[in-house]
C-alpha positions in Angstrom: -0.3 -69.4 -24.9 -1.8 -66.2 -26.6 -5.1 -67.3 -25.2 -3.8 -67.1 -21.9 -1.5 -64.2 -22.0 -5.2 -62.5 -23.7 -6.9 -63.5 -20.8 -4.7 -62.1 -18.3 -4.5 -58.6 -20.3 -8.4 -58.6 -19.5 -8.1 -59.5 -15.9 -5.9 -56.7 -15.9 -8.0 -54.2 -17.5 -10.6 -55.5 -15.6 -9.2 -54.8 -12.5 -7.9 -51.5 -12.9 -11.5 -50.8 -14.2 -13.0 -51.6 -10.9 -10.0 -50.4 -8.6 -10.8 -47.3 -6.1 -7.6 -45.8 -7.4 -9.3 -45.6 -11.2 -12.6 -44.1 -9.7 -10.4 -41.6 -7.6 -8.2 -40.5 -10.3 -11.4 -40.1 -12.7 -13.0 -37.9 -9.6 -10.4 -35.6 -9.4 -9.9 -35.3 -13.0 -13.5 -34.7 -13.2 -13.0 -32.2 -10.3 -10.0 -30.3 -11.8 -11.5 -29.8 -14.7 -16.0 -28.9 -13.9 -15.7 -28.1 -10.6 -18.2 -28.5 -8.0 -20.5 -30.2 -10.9 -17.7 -32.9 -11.0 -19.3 -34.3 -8.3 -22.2 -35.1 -10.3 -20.6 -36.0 -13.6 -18.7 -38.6 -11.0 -22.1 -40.3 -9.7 -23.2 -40.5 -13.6 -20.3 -42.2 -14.0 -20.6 -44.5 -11.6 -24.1 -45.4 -12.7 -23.5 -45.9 -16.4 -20.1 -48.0 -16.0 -21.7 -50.4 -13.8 -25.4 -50.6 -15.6 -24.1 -49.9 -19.3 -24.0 -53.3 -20.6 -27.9 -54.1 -18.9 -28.9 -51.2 -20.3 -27.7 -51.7 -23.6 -28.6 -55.3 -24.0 -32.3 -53.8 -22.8 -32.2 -51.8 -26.1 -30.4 -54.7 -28.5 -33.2 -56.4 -27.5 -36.3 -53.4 -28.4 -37.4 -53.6 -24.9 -37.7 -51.1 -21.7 -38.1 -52.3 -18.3 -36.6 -50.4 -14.8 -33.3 -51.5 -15.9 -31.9 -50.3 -12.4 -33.5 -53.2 -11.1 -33.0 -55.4 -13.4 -30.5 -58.8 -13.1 -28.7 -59.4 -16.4 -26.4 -62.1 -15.0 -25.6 -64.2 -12.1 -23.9 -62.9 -9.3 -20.2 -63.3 -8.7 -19.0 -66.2 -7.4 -23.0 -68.4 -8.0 -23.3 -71.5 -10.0 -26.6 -70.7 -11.8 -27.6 -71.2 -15.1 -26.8 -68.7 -18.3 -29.9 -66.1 -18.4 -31.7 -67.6 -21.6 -32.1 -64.5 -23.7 -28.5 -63.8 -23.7 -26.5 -65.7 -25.9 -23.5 -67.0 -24.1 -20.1 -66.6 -26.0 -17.8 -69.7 -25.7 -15.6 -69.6 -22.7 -12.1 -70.0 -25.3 -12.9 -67.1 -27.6 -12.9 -64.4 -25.4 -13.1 -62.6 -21.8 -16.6 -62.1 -20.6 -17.7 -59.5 -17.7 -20.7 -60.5 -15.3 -23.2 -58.7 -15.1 -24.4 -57.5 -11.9 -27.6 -55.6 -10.7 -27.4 -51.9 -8.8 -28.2 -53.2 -5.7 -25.8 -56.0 -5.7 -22.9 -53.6 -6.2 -23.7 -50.5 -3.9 -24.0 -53.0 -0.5 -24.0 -50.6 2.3 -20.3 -52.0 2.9 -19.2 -50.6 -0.5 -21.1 -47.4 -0.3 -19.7 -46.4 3.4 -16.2 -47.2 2.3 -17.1 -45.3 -1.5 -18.2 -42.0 1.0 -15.1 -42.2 3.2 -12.7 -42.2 0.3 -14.4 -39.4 -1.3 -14.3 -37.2 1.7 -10.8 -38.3 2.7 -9.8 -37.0 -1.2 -11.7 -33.5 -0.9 -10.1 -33.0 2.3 -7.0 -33.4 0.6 -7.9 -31.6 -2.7 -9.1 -28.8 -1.0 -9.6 -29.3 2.7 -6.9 -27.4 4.1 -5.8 -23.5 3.9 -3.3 -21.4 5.8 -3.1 -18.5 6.6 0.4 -16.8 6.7 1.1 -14.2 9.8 -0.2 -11.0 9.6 -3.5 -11.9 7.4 -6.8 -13.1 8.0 -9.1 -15.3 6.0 -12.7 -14.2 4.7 -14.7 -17.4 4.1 -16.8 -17.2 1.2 -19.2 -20.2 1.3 -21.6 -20.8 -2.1 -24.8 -21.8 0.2 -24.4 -18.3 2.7 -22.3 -16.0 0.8 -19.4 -14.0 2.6 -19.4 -15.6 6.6 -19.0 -12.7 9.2 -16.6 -15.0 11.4 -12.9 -15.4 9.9 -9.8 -17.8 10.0 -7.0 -16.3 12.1 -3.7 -17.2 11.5 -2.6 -20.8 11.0 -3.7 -24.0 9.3 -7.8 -24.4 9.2 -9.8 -26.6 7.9 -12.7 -25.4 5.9 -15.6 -27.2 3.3 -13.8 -28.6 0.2 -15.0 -27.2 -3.0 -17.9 -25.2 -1.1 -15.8 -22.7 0.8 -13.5 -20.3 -1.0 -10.9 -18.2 1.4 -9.6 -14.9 0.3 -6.5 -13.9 2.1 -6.6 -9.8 3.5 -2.8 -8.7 4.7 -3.6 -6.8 8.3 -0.1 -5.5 8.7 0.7 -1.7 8.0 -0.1 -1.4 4.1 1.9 1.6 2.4 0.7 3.4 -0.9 2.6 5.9 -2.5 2.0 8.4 -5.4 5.5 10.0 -6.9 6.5 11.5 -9.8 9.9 9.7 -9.6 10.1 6.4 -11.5 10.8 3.5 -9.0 8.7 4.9 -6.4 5.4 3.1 -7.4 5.9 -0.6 -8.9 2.8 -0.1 -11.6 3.3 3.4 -12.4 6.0 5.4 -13.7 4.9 8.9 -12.5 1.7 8.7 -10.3 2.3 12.4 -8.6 -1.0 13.8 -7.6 -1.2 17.0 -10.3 -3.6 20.0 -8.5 -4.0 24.1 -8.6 -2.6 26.7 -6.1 -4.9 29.6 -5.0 -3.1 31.5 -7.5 -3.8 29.5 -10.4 0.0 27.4 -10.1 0.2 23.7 -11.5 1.8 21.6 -8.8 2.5 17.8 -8.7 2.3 16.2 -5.2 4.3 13.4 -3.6 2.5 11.6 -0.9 2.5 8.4 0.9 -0.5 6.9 3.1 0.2 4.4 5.4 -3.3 2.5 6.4 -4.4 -1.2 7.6 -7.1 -3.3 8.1 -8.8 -4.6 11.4 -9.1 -8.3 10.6 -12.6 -7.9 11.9 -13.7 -5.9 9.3 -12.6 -7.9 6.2 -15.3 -9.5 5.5 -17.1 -6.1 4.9 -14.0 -5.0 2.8 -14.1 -7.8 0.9 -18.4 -8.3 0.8 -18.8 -4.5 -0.5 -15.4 -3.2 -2.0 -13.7 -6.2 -3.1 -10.0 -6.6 -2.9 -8.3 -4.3 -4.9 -9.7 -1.5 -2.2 -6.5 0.6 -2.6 -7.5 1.4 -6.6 -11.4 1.9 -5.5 -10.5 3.7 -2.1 -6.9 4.4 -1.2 -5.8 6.6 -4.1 -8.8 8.2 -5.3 -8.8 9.4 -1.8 -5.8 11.4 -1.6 -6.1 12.4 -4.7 -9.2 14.2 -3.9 -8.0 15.0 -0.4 -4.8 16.4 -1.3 -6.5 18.8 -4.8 -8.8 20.3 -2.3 -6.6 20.9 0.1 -3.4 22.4 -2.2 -6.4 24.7 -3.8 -6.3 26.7 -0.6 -3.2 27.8 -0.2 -1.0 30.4 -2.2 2.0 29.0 -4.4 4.5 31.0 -2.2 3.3 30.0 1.0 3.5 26.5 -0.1 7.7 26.8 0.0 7.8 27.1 3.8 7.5 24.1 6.1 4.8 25.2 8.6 2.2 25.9 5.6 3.2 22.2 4.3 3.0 20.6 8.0 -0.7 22.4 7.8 -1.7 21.3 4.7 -0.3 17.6 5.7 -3.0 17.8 8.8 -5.8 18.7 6.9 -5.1 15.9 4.7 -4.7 13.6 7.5 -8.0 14.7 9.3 -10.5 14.3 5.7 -9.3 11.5 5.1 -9.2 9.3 8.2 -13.1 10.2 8.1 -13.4 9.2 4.8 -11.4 5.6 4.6 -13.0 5.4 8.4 -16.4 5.1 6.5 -14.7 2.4 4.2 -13.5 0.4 7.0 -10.3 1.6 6.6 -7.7 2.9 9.2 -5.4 5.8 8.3 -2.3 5.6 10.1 -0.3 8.7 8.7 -0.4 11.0 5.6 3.3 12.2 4.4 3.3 15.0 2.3 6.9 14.1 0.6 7.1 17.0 -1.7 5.8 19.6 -3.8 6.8 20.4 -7.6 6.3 23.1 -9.2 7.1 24.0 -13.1 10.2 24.7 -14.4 9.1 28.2 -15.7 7.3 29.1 -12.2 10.7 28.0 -10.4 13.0 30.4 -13.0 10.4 33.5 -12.0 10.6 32.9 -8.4 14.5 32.8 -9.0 14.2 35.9 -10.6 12.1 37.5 -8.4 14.2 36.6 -5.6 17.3 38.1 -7.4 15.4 41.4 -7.8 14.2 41.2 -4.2 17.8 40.9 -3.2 18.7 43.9 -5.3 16.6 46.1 -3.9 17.3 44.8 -0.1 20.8 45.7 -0.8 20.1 48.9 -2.2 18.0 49.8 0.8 20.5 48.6 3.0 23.4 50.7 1.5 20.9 53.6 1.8 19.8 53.8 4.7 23.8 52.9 5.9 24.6 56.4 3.7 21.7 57.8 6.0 23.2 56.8 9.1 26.8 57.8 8.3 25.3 61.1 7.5 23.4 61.4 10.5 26.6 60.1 12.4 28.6 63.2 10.8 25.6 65.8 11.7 25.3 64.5 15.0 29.2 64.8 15.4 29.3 68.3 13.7 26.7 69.5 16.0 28.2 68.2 18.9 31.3 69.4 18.1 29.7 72.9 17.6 28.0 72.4 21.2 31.2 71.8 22.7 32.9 75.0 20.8 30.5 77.2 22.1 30.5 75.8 26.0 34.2 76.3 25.1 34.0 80.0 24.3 31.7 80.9 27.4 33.9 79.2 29.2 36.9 81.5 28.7 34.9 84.5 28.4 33.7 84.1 32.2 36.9 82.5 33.3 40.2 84.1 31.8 42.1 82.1 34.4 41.4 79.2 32.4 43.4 80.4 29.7 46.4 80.3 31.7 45.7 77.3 33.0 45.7 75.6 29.5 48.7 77.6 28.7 50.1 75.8 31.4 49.2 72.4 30.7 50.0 72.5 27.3 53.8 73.5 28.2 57.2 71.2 28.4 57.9 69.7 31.1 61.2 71.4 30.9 60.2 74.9 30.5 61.0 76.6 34.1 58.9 79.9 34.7 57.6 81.5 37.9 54.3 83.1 39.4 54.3 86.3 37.9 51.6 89.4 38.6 49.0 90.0 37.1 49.0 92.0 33.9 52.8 90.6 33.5 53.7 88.3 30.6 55.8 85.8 31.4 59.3 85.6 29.5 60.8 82.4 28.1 64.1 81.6 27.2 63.7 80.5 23.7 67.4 80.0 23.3 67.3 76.7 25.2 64.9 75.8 22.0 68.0 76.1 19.8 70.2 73.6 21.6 
């Protein structure tokens, strides 16, 4: 009973041994762990599991022939008798394993079938990649280098364990440098710092919005690599925007048409100098501008002082025009005087006629000669 329940433990092991599933598990183990030089350690395998016990009986018995070649045992399922210089073990003490030659185990049958397994298994190791919308793939391939043609979007298949695909993102890209925390996932404040004209420290806030042409990721990824927006995008602006901010005054930067210039000139350096990178600028936004807390308080100050001297101005030259009001009146009244006076002299008559006018309504008097005062009744005043 042991014997047999022995012997069927070694059938066992014996057949999981020589089972395609064993051989593909120990290829993608071997895969997994060395790579493309799995491949190899695989076909050693497969040559020393199948020729191991010919070649060590070769060297138990102090010879060396072409022990590829050689025929240690009958074949499988021949009646022939034992090979004389091996000593034959009896058939109840243990489990013995024929010995076959090279040639009688890699039959063109076996081989074919051995190849189709292996390629079905890359395919599905690493036969297949996608690429997600909005991307394309560069195919890197270890014989040619970086391939000038691309995968577009969808599933492709590509050579497994040969061909690598990096994955470029063609959609609008954004990259921002701010000096408020949140703003930039890896950096806490990444404002661009630069100089004024005048000598002023300012931080900058920008944003560049850019892409890539899917036709020109391969020479992205051949020549800058892809982390492009450390080696191209922001060392850019920060060059762009220094040299830009250096020309202008630190006043002139507070209104919005000097910062709508300044946000041009940016634009136009450096959609030549990403275009040269393969690179396509989209837009440059100049957010904001800092300045330092001291600069801020003079300006204030300045500003206060500025406004105190407008409004002393502006009472001033009121005083001047109220003055010049009360001249202007004076004189005119003085004009008017004057016509007045040659008025009457050349026309007594007028006298009596403002005399006149300038009487009740209820007076009563007459046309009297000339030279003749007129008399009034001033008792009528009393009632």
């Amino acid at each position: 009973m042991k014997l047999s329940a022995a012997r069927n433990s070694n059938t066992f092991i014996l057949g999981m041994k020589n089972s395609p599933l064993m051989n593909i598990l120990i290829l993608m183990a071997l895969l997994g762990i060395f790579g493309n030089a799995g491949l190899i350690l695989f076909g050693l395998y497969l040559l020393f599991k199948y020729q191991w016990p010919n070649i060590e009986q070769h060297f138990k018995e102090g010879r060396w022939k072409n022990i590829i070649d050689v025929d240690t045992g009958p074949p499988i399922g021949r009646a022939s008798p034992p090979h004389p210089k091996v000593p034959q073990r009896p058939a109840n003490t243990s489990f013995s394993l024929p010995h076959l030659s090279l040639m009688e185990i890699l039959t063109p049958s076996r081989v074919i079938k051995s190849i189709i397994v292996i390629v079905i298994v890359l395919i599905f190791l690493d036969g297949f990649t996608s690429i997600p919308a909005g991307h394309v793939g560069v195919i890197y391939d270890r014989g040619r280098g970086v391939l000038t043609s691309h995968f577009d979007e969808g599933l492709h298949l590509k050579i497994p364990f040969w061909q690598v695909v990096e994955k470029f993102d063609t959609r609008l890209r954004v990259s921002t440098m701010s000096v408020e925390p949140g703003e930039n996932e890896r950096y806490t404040d990444d404002s661009i710092e630069g100089l004024t004209k005048d000598g002023q420290k300012v931080n900058i806030d920008a944003t560049i919005q850019y892409r890539i042409n899917g036709q020109d990721a391969h020479w992205i990824y051949q020549n800058i690599g892809v982390d492009f927006d450390e080696k191209v995008i922001r060392p850019g602006i920060r060059n762009v925007a220094r040299d830009v901010i250096t020309g202008y005054d630190s006043t002139n930067l507070f209104t919005q048409d000097t910062r709508v210039e300044a946000q041009v000139k940016m634009q136009e350096q450096l959609k030549e100098l990403y275009g040269r990178n393969k690179i396509a600028l989209e837009d440059v936004l100049l957010r904001n501008i800092l300045f330092s807390d001291v600069y801020l308080q003079a300006i204030e100050d300045k500003q206060v002082a500025q406004q105190r001297i407008q409004k002393a101005e502006y009472e001033r030259q009121e005083a001047e025009k109220a003055k010049e009001k009360k001249i202007i009146e004076a004189e005119a009244e003085a004009q008017a005087i004057k016509l007045k006076g040659e008025t009457l002299r050349a026309n007594p008559q007028v006298i009596q006629f403002e005399f006149v006018q300038r009487m009740a309504d209820d007076i009563e008097w007459g046309i009297l000669p000339n030279d003749i005062l007129p008399l009034i009744d001033l008792k009528r005043f009393n009632q």
